[in-house]
N, C-alpha and C positions, 0 to 999 in steps of 0.2 A: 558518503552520506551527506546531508545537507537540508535546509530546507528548500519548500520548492519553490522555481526558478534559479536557484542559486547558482546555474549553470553546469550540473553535474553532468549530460549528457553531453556539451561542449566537450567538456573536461577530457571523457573517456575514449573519446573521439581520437585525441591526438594521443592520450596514451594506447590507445586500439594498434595506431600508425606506427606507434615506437616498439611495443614489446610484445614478446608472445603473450598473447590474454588471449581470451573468451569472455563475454561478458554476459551477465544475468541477471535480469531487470529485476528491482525489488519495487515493486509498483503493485496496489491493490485494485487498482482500476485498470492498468495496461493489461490486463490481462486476457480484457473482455474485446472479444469482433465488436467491427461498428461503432465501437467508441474512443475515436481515434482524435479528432478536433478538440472535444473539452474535456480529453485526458494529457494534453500537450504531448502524444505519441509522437515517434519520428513515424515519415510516412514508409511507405514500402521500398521507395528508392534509396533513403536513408539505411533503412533496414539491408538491406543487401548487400552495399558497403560495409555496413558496422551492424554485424547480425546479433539480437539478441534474445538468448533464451529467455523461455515464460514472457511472450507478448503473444496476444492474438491465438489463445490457446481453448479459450472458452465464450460461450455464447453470452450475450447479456444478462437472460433469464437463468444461467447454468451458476450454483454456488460453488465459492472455490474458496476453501476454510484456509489459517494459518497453520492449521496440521497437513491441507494438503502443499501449500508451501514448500513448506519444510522438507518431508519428503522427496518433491519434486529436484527443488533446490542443493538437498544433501545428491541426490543420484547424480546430476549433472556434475557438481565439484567432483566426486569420483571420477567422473568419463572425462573430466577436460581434464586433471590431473595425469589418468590415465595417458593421454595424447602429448605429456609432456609439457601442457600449457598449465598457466597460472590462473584460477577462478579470480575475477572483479564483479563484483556484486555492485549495482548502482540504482538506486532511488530513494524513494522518502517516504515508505510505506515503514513507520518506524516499529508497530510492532511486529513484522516480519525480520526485521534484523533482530531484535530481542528472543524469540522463539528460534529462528535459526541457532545463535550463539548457546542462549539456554534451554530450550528443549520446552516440551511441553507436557502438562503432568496426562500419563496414560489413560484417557476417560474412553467411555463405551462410544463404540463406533456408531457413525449414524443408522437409524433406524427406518427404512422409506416407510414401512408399514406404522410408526408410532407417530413419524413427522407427518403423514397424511391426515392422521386423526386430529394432531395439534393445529394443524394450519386448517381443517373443517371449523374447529372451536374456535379458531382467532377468526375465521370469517364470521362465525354466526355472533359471536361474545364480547369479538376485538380484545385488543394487545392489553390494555388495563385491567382487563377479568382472569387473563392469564398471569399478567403479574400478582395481581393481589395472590390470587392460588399459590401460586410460587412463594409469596413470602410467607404467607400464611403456613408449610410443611418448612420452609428454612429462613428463619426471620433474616440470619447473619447477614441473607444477600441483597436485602435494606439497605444496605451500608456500602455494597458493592457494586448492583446493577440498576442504572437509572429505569422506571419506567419507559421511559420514550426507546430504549434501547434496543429494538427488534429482536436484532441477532442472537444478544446476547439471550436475552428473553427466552425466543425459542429453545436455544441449543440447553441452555439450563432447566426448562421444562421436560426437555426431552429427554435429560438425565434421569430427571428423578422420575419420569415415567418408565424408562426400561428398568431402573435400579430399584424402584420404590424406596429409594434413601436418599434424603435432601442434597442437592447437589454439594456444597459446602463440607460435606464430609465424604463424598466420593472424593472430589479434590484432591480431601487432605491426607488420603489413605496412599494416595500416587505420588511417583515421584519424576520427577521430570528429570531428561538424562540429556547433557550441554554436545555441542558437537565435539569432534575428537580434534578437528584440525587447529592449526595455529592459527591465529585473526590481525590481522594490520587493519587499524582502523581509522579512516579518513575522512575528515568532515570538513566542508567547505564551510562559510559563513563572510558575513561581513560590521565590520563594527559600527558602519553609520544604516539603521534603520531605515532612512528615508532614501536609500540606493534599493533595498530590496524590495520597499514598496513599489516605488519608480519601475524597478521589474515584470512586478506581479502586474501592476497596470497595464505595461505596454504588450504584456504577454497575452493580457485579456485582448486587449483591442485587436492585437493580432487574429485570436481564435474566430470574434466577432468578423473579420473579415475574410477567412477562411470557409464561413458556413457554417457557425457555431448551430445558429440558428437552427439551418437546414437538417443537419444532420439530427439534432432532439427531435423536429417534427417527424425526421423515419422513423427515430423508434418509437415513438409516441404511436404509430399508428401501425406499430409492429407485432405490440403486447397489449395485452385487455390487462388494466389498471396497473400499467410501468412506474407510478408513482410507491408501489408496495415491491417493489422490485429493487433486492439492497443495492445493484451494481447502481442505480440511478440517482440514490439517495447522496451521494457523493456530489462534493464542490465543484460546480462548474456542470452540474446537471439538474439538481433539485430548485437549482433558482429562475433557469430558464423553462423548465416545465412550468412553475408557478407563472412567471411572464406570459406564457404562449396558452395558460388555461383562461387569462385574463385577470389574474388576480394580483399582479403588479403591474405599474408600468417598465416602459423600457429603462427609463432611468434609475429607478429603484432596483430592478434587474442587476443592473450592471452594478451598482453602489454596491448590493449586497452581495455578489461574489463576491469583487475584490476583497468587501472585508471581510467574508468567510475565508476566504486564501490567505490575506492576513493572519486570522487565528490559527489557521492551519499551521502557516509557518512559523508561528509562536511557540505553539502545541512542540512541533518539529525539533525547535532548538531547548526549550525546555528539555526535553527527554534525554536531547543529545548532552546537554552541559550536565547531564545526571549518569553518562556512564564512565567509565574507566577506561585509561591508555587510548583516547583521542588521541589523533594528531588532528592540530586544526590548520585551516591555510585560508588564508582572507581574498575574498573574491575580487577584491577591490586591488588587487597586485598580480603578479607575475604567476596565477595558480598554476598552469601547467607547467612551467619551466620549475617551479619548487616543488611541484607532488613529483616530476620526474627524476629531479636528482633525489626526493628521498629515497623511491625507489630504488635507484640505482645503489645505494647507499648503506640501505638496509640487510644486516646482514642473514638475516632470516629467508629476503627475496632472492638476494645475488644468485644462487644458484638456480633459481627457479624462472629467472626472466632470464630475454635475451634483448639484447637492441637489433630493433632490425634497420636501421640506417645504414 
């Protein structure tokens, strides 16, 4: 785990090269075709070398929840367990490692027939006339779900439209059930700030010359209103759509990722210095020669990894 840029996919790389793993992207935007430059995706030659599960699995427009995550993600530890190999989980989709470890409380399954109706009412009413409704039958979630919050929005409207019970108390009736397996948890960081900025910058520029650009102008002109489309609303897509619709300049453009990737990586390490049994390793030293001897080291892993040198 880490925040992004922090070099996690370097990292996995060379432990890919040392031990039996498998690895599985914990990325909420890698998941999507197409969105491969301002998701900092490894490309497909990348991928072949160092394959990893849940990239490139779903389409732009196609939702893909932290229930379906979860799922996907438990079956896979199964099958590579199965084969002998060790699961690594790597990215910085942080409430996906949260929901993996702890589980998620049992709510009604999507409904296509009930989401169609909702998403007619946010087209004619918009996203503020669903919320007020929403608070309006469960005050508590005032407190909990911002207005601005799409997803959240829909998917709690949609509760309390199959259930006719304020979502808040559907909730709290469920119980969310943690995974079975043991967890080694490992998180990259760095203590001087202005190195991880340094990163995110050159990361951007990178993207920028890669066809950042090019690539938001396909899907701009792939879906009828990509701006209501949640895979797009993500850092390193929402700022260049505003750019390319005319409503920033380029420099503003760029200012406001970076410091949206900023906050992101803020967001990232907040959450991380809020959980239990970290091991941290500082980016700024020797990280893979020190995550490999703890590996080796750990006696949890020992039997479970092999060196392949």
């Amino acid at each position: 785990m880490g925040p992004t840029a922090a070099g996690k996919t370097e990292l996995v790389t060379t432990l890919f090269d040392q031990f039996n793993i498998e690895l599985i992207s914990v990325d909420a935007a890698q998941v999507y075709r197409r969105m491969d430059i301002g998701t900092a995706k490894p490309d497909l030659s990348f991928l072949r070398k160092y394959p990893h599960h849940l990239i490139n699995i779903k389409d732009p427009d196609e939702p893909y929840s932290a229930a379906e995550f979860r799922r996907d993600a438990i079956e896979l530890i199964n099958a590579i367990h199965h084969r002998g190999k060790l699961p690594v989980l790597v990215g910085g989709t942080m409430f996906y490692f949260s929901v993996l470890e702890k589980g998620l409380s049992d709510l009604p399954s999507a409904d296509r027939r009930v989401r169609d109706e909702i998403m007619q009412e946010l087209d004619a009413k918009g996203l503020l006339h669903l919320y007020q409704r929403l608070i309006k039958v469960d005050p508590v979630l005032e407190q909990r779900i911002k207005p601005t919050d799409q997803q959240r929005v829909l998917r709690a409207y949609e509760i309390f439209k199959i259930t006719a019970t304020p979502p808040s108390v559907v909730m709290s009736r469920t119980r969310a059930v943690g995974l079975p397996n043991p967890i080694v948890k490992l998180a990259l960081f760095t203590g001087d700030r202005k190195v991880l900025h340094d990163r995110i910058g050159l990361r951007f520029q990178s993207m920028m010359e890669q066809g950042l650009l090019e690539e938001v102008k396909g899907l701009l002109s792939s879906f009828d209103n990509p701006e209501e489309i949640p895979s797009m609303k993500t850092v390193g897509y929402r700022q260049p759509i505003r750019y390319l619709r005319g409503e920033m300049t380029e420099n503003e453009m760029m200012e406001s990722t970076m410091a949206a990737t900023r906050q992101l990586a803020k967001r990232q390490l907040t959450w991380l210095r809020q959980q239990c049994n970290v091991v941290w390793f500082d980016v700024s030293e020797q990280k893979t020669e020190s995550v490999s001897r703890y590996l080796r080291a750990n006696g949890m892993l020992r039997e479970l990894i092999w060196d392949r040198r």
